[in-house]
C-alpha positions in Angstrom: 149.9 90.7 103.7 152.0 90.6 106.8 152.4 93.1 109.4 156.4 92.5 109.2 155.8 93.4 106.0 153.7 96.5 105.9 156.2 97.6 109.3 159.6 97.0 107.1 157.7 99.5 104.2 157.2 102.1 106.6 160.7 102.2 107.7 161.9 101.9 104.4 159.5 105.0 103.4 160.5 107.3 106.2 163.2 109.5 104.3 160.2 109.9 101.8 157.6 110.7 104.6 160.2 113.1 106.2 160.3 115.2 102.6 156.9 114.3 100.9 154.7 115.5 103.9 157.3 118.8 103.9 156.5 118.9 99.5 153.0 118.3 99.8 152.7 121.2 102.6 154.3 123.1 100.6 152.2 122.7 97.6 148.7 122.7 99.5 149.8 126.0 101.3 150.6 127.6 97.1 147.2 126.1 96.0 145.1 127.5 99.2 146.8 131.0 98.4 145.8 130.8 95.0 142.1 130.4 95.5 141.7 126.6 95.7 141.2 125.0 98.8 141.8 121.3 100.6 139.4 120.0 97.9 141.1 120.9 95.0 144.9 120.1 96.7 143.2 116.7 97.8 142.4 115.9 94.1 145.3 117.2 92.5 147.5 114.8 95.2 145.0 111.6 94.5 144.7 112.2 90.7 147.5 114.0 89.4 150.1 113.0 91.7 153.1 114.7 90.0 155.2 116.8 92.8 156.6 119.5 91.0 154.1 119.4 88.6 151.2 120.3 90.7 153.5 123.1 92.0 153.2 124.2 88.4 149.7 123.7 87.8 148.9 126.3 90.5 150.7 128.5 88.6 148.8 127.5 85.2 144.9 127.5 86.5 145.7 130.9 88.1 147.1 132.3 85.0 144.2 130.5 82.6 146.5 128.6 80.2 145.2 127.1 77.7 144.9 122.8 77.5 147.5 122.8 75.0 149.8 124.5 76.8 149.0 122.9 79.7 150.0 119.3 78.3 153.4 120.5 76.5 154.2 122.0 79.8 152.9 118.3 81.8 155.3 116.8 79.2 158.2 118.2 79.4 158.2 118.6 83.4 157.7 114.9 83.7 159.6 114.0 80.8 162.2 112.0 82.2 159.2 109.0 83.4 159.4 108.2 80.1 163.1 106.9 80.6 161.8 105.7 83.9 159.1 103.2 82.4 161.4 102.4 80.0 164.0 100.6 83.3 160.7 99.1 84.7 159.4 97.3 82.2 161.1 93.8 83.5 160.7 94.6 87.2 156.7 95.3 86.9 156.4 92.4 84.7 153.5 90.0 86.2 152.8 92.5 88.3 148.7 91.8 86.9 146.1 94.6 88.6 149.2 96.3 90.9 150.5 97.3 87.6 148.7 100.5 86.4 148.7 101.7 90.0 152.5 101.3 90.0 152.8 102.9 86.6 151.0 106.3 88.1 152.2 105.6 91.5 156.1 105.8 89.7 157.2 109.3 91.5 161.3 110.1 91.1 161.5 108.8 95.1 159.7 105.8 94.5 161.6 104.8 91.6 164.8 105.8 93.8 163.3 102.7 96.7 161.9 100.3 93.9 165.0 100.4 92.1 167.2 99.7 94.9 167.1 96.2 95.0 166.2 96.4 98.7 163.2 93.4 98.5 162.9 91.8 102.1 163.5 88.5 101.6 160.2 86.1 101.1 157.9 89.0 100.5 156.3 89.2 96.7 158.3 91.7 95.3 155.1 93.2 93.4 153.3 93.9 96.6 156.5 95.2 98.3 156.6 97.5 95.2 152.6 98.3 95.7 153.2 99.1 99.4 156.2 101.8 98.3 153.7 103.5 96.2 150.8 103.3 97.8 152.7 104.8 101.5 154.5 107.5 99.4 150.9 108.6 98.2 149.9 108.8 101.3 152.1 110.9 102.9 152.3 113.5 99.5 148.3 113.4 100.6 148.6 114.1 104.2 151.0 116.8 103.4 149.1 118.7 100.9 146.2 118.4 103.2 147.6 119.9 106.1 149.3 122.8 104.1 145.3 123.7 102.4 144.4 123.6 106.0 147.2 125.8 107.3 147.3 128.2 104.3 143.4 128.9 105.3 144.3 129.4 108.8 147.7 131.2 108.9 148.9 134.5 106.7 152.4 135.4 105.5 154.6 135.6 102.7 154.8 132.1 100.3 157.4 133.3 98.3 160.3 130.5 97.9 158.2 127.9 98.7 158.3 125.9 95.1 162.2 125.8 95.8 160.9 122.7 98.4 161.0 120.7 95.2 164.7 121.0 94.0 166.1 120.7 97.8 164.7 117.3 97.5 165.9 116.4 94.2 169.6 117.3 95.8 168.9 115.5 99.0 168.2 112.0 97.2 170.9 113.1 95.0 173.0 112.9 98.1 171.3 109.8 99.4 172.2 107.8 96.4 175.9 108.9 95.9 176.5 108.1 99.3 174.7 104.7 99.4 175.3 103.6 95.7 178.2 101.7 95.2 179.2 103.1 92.1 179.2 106.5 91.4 179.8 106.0 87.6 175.9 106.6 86.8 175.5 109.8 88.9 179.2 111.5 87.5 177.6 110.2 83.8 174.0 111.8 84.6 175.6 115.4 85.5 178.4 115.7 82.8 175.5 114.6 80.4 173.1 117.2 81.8 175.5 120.4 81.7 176.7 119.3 77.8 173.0 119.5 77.2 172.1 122.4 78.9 175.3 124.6 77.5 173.7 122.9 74.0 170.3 123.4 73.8 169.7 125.8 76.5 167.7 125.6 79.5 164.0 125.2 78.0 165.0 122.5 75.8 167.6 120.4 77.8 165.5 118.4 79.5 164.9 115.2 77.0 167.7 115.0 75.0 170.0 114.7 78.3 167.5 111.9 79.8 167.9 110.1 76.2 171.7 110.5 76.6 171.8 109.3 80.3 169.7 106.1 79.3 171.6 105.7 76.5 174.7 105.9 78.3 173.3 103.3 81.2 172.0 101.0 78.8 175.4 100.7 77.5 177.2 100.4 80.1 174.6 97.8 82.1 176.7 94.8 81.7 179.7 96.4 83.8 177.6 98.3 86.0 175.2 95.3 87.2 178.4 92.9 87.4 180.0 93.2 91.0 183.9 93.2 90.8 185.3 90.5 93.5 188.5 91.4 94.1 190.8 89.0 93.8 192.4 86.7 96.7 195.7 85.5 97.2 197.2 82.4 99.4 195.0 81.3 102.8 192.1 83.9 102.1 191.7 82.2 98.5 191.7 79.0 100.1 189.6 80.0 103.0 186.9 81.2 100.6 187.0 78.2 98.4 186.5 76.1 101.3 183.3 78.0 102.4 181.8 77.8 98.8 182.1 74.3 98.8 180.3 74.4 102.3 177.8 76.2 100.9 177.3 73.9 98.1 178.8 76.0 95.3 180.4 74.0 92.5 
């Protein structure tokens, strides 16, 4: 494991840092108000790991629920990893002993860096993947750490906090349609999602517009994953079938 490698993950983290240590200070402030401490918001980030699940599970050990209702609510909140596994099943192949840490590692931000074909070239792609995770832990730690901490230590109001969550969603939201070249998927994914929602209403909209989406994607792949090279005309055509041949291109 190289240091150019471990420095070019940290880089690549830092939008995550910038809103997981913000999140997870969020959350540990909700838990701390709520009677558990930096114990239980240190578990909850090492074991359950889930962002705007553990928002909700403050909200489900206060009130007493039930386990049953506790693991309908866990599965339709983090429904939509379900699609998620379903995309990664070729990339985390041969990934050998990183692989269940990378399954629960698999947060919507990390699948966002993972999936964005970024590898730095000559690094194993599995450890790059490892790295992603294991840094975007981290900071989701540090942050629910220092937010027990400060909800022990400071007073006032927490109302509003949870809506941390959804700004982020609509920040990477906004990170991918300006960075993605096509926009195709993300137009798809929202008509999809407000036909479902007007359809099912919003307590059951949730998996049948992530089966949609994925069904949508899957059909589509073969034009989505195919660059379009526009086509040249006179010396630029020539000029760039002289620099395949340079390069060795047939």
């Amino acid at each position: 494991m190289s240091r150019k490698l471990i420095k070019q993950v940290i880089i690549k983290t830092i939008p995550v840092m910038t809103g997981y240590i913000v999140l997870g200070f969020g959350f540990g402030i909700l838990a701390e108000k709520a009677g558990y401490g930096v114990g239980w918001a240190l578990a909850m980030s090492v074991f359950i790991y889930a962002g705007s699940m553990q928002y909700l599970m403050v909200s489900l050990l206060t009130s007493g629920a039930s386990v049953i209702s506790t693991a309908l609510a866990t599965l339709m909140v983090n429904a939509r990893h379900l699609f998620y596994g379903v995309s990664m099943i070729e990339r985390y192949k041969g990934a050998g002993k990183k692989k269940p840490y990378l399954i629960f590692a698999l947060t919507d931000e990390t699948y966002s860096l993972v999936c964005s074909g970024d590898t730095p070239e000559g690094a194993n792609p599995h450890l790059y993947y490892f790295l992603v995770s294991f840094c975007d832990q981290i900071y989701w730690i540090i942050g629910s750490v220092l937010g027990a901490l400060a909800g022990s230590a400071i007073t006032f109001n927490t109302a509003g906090i949870d809506f941390a969550m959804t700004a982020l969603f609509v920040t990477v939201f906004v990170e991918q349609w300006l960075t993605a070249d096509s926009h195709i998927p993300a137009v798809a994914g929202v008509i999809i999602t407000v036909i479902c929602l007007v359809l099912f209403g919003g307590d059951l909209f949730l998996i049948p517009s992530m089966f949609l989406i994925l069904t949508c994607l899957l059909a589509g792949r073969g034009k989505l994953d195919t660059p379009v090279k526009p086509p040249l005309s006179g010396g630029a055509a020539a000029a760039d079938s002289a620099l395949e041949r340079g390069n060795g291109h047939d």
